[in-house]
Every structure is written in structure tokens, then in C-alpha cells.
N, C-alpha and C positions, 0 to 999 in steps of 0.2 A: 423557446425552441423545443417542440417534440423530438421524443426519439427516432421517429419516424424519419428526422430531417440528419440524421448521422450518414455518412457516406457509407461505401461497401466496395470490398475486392482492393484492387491495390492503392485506390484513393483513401481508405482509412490506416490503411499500412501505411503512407507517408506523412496524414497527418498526424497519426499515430508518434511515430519516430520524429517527426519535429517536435512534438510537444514533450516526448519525453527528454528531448538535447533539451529543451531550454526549462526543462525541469531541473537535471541534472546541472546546466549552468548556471541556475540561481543556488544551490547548494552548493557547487565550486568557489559561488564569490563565498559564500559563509565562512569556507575551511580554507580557499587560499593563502592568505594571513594570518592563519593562528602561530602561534610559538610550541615550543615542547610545553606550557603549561597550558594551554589553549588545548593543546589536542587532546592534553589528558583529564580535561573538565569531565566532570561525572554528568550523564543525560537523564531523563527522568524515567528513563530503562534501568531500570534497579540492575548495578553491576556492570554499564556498558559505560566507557569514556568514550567522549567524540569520535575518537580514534577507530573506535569498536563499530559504530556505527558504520562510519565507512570502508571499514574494510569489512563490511557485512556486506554493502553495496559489491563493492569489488568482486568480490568471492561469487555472489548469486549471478553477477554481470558473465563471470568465470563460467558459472554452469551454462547457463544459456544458451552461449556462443557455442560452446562444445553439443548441446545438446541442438543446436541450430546449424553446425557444420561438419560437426563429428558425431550426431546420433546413433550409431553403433559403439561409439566409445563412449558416449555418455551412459547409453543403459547395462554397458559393461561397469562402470565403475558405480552404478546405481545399485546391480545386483551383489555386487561386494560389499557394498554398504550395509545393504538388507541381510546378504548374508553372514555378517558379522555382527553385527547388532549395534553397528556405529553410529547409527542416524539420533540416536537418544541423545539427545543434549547437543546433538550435531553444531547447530550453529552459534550457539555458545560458544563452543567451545572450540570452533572456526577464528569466530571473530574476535576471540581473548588473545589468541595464539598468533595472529596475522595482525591483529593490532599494533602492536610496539609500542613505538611512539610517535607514531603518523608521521606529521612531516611530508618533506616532497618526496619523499619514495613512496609511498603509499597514497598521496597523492599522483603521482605521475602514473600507477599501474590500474589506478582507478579512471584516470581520463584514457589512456588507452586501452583497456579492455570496453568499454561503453561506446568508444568509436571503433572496435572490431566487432562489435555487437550491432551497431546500429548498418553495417554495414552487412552483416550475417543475414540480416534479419529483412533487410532489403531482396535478396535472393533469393529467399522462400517461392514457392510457387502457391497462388491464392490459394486455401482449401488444404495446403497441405499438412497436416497434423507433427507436430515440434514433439518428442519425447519430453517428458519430465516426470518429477517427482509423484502427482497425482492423475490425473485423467490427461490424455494430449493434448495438445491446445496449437491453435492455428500461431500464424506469428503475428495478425493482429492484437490473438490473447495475452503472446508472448508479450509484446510492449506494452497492452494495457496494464498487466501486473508489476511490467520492469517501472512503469510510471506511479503506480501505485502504488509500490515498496518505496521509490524514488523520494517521494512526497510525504510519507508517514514518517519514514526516517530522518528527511529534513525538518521535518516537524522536531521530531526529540532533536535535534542538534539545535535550531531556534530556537527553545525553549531553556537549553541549557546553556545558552549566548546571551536571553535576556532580548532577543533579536523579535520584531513584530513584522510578518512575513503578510504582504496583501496579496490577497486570494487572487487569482487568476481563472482563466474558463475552463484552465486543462481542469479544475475541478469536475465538468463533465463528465470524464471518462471514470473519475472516482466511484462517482454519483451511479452511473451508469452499470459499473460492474458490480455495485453494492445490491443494486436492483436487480441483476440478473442472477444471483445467487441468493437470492430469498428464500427459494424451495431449500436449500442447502443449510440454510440456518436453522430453519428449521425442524429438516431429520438433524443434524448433528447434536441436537437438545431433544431429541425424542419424543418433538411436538407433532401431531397431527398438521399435515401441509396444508395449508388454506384452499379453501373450493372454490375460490374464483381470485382472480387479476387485483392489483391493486393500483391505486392509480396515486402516484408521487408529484409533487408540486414544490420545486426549491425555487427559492430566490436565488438568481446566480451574483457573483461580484459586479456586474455593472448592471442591476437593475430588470434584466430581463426574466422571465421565469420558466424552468426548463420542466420538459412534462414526461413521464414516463409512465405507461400503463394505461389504459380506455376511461374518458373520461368519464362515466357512467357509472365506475364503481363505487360500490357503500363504503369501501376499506381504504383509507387513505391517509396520506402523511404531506402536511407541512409545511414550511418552515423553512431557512437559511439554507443554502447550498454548502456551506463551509460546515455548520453545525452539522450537518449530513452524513460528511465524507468524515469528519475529525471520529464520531460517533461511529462509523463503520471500522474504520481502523483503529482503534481502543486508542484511540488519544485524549477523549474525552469522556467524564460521566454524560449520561443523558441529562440527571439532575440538572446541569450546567448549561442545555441548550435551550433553543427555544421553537423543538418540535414541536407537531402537534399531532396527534395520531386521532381519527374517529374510526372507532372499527374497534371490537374484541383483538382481533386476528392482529392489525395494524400496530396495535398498542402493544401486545405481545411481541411481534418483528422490533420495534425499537429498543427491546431490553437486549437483543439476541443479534442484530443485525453484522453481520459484519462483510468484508469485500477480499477476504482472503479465504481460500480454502484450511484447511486443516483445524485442530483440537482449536476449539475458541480461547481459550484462557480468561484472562482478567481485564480488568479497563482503570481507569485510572480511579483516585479516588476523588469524589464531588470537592469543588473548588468553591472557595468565597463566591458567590455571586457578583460581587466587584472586580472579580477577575477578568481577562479577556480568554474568550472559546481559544482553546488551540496552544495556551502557555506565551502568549506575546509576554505577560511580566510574570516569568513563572516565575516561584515562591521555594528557596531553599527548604529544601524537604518537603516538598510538596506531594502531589497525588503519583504515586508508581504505576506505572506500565508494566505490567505481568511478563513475565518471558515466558518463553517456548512459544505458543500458537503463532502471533504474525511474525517471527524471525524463523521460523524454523521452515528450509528451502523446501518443505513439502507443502507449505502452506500460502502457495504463491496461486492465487486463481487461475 
């Protein structure tokens, strides 16, 4: 499937928001059932317990909505942020504080804030630009990051469960916003931007291959759909997957690549090779996940 073949205007808004509910519901079954020691298992976010994770979710679910139905009180409480100098460590230290110890209250404020969200975000008018943290962003962009935080985060929670999560197609959208943020990656590392298009080639989970960018160019990447997207969201070393980049330029973007705006940070560290991509049998004390860049609410594409 080309990109070419992605919908637009309010048909990508609601496949959009379907895929990110049934993102959100494969993570729900994760944490449904844990216990008070279950929520407080450590994830391979150096410093976050289960617990942390989701009420990371909840919290950014929180801005969203506000910034998707109360946009003048959201860049009021943005500007007091900025202008206090609170944002430094911000969602650290969000999501230590709001953690607890999970459980159904934190659970239950996590399911209904994401359906006052998905519901926010249904009313947008096409075209209409959503306040946030970095540049504005339509509310298709709004869901594609709510899905891509969605999905990285449940990564660290399957990974600190032991849990092996099969890839689905919302990978897509992963994929997708990974590729349109390449310029991005680029200046954020003080690279010279590439002078021409690149053309992407992933295996998707049921065999089909998704294309992104003219197929004619010299610069290109690839390889697994899942290695892709895990690799854009620092879930994985590169070492560990099985891209392929031809191209100076190309081979550069896969050290640097990622699908979230803000400071890049770190990525995990290179895995046994007998490992599975993604942490399906992750390894006590295994590779860390850097903090600050993808948790931090400014770093939501």
C-alpha cells in the first residue's frame, strides 16, 4: 500500500480514532488485571513502573482534550508553564506524582479521559489547527501522536509483563509519521537536510509492503514494518533490526530517525540477537530507554 492510498479530511479522522480506541484497548487488556505488584513492576524506562506509564497516558490524554476543547485554557496554562520554568523534567515528574499505585482509579480516569478525547477530537473542523506544546497540529495529527505515544508506551509495559504483542497495521500510521518528520531529524542533529525524497519500503504485519516516498530514489530504507516504527520511537537499538538503508543520507536518517518531535535522547541499548525486536522476552536489566525526549508532552509530533 502506497501513501498515496491513505485517506484525507474527516475519513482519516475516524480511521484515525478507531485505530487509536483499539490501540488503547489492547493496552487496557494488559493493565486490566494487574495487582498492586503488577502496577508497580519497573518498565524498561529507567525509573517509570507500569503505573507511570499510564498515568503518562492519562495526563497527555488530559492535555489534548483541554487543548482540543478548551484551547484558550490550554495555552494559558502552557504559558505558565513556560513561564515558570516548569516544563523541565515536566513529565517525570507528572507521571511519578499521578502514578500511585495504579489500580482501578487510575485506570478508570485513563478510560475516560481517551473517550472524552476521542469524542473532542471527532468535532474538530478539517484544517483546523489544535494548540499544543510544539507547532499546531490538525486533529488528524492530534490522533496520530495520541496513537503513537499509545503504542510506544505499551511497548514498555509488554516488555516489563514478558508479554509478546503481534504487530497490527495501525503500525502505518507509526511508519508514516516517522517518514514525515525526517527533515526534522535531521535539523534537530545539525545535519544538512537531504536534497531529495526518499523512498521507504516496509514489510507490514500481514505480508503486504507499505511504500512511502517516489519510487525512483537513490536513498532508501528497507526492511520490517515493526523494526521501523520500534526504531523511530527508541524502543529499539538499530543494531537489533533488520533495516537496510542504500544511500549516505538514508543510512544516516536510521541512526537519528525518530516519530516524535522534541530533544531526541537515547534509545535502548543493542540486544542479544536472539532476542525478539520490541522486548517480547525482555531481559531483567536489560537495554534502557532514555528519558525526557519521547515522554516529555512537548515532544508529541
Amino acid at each position: 500500500m502506497s501513501d498515496s492510498a491513505t485517506p484525507s479530511g474527516a475519513a482519516l479522522v475516524e480511521e484515525l480514532l478507531a485505530d487509536l480506541a483499539a490501540e488503547s484497548d489492547d493496552l487496557d487488556q494488559l493493565v486490566a488485571g494487574l495487582d498492586r505488584g503488577g502496577w508497580l513492576r519497573p518498565t524498561p524506562a529507567s525509573g517509570w513502573t507500569i503505573a507511570a506509564q499510564i498515568a503518562h497516558l492519562a495526563w497527555t490524554d488530559d492535555l489534548a482534550l483541554l487543548a482540543a476543547s478548551r484551547p484558550d485554557d490550554f495555552l494559558a496554562e502552557l504559558n505558565r508553564l513556560v513561564a515558570t520554568g516548569a516544563t523541565a523534567d515536566l513529565a517525570d515528574r507528572v507521571a511519578r506524582d499521578q502514578a500511585g499505585d495504579g489500580g482501578q482509579p487510575l485506570l478508570h480516569r485513563w478510560r475516560y479521559g481517551r473517550a472524552q478525547l476521542d469524542q473532542a477530537l471527532r468535532q474538530v473542523p478539517v484544517g483546523h489547527a489544535l494548540p499544543w506544546f510544539g507547532p499546531p497540529m490538525s486533529a488528524a495529527s492530534m490522533a496520530t501522536a495520541r496513537l503513537m505515544e499509545t503504542w510506544a508506551h505499551g511497548q514498555d509495559v509488554a516488555d516489563a509483563l514478558g508479554v509478546h504483542r503481534a504487530p497490527t497495521a495501525r503500525l502505518r500510521h507509526v511508519a508514516r509519521l516517522a517518514t514525515r518528520t525526517r527533515d526534522f531529524a535531521f535539523a534537530l542533529h545539525a545535519k544538512p537536510l537531504p536534497a531529495s525524497a526518499f523512498r521507504v519500503e516496509l514489510a507490514a504485519p500481514d505480508g503486504a509492503i507499505w511504500t512511502f516516498g517516489p519510487a525512483d530514489a537513490d536513498q532508501r530504507v528497507t526492511g520490517p514494518a515493526l523494526d521501523f516504527c520500534l526504531l523511530a520511537v527508541r524502543r529499539i537499538h538499530r543494531a537489533d533490526t533488520a533495516l537496510v538503508a542504500t544511500g549516505t543520507d538514508a543510512d544516516a536518517w536510521l541512526d537519528i530517525v525518530q516519530a516524535f518531535a522534541g530533544p531526541a535522547g537515547g534509545s535502548r541499548s543493542p540486544r542479544s540477537r536472539t532476542d525478539s525486536p520490541g522486548g517480547s522476552t525482555a531481559q531483567p536489566g536489560g537495554g534502557t530507554a532514555q528519558r525526557g525526549s519521547r515522554d516529555d508532552p512537548s515532544a508529541q509530533p
